[in-house]
N, C-alpha and C positions, 0 to 999 in steps of 0.2 A: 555295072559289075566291077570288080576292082582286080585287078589283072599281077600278076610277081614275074620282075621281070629279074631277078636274082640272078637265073642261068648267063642272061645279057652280061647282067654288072659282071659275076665271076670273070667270063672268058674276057672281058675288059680290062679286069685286072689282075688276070693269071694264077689264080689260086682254083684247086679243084675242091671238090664236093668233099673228102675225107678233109682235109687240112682245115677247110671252115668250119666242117661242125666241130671238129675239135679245138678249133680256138677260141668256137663260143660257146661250146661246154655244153652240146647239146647229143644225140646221138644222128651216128651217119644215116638211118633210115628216117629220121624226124625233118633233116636238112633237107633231104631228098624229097619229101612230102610237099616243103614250104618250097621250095626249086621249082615243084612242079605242079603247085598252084593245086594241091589239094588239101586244104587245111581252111579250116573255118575260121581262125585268127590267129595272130602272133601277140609274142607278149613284147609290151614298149621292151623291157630288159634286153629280151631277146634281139627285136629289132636293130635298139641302140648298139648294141654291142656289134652286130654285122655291120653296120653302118659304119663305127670304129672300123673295123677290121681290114672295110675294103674304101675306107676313104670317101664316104660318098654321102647323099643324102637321102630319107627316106622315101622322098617322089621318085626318085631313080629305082628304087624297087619297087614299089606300089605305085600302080598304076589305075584309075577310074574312066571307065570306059560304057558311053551310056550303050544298052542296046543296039540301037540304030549305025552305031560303031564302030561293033565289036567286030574282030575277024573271024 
């Protein structure tokens, strides 16, 4: 299963929920969706852009975690 660890990166690097979705131009309930791991995919744009935003890379938010794994 593949895991969004988003909330983690945020609070890592001090930016809340309303401020990211507005920088990546998406809306605060869509942000919140993909924060909280309920979202069947993202789009590279999308991604890229949070990635920009909070400095980081996309393993740092997505995460793959077999079964046997998972918490």
């Amino acid at each position: 299963m593949i895991y969004v660890n988003l909330d983690k990166m945020m609070r890592l690097k001090g930016i809340g929920l309303v401020k990211l979705a507005e920088r990546v131009g998406i809306t605060t309930a869509n942000m919140s969706l993909l924060k909280n791991g309920k979202v069947k995919g993202i789009r590279f744009e999308t991604l890229s852009k949070i990635c920009e935003i909070l400095q980081c890379q996309p393993g740092e938010i997505l995460e793959y975690r077999d079964n046997e794994h998972a918490k």
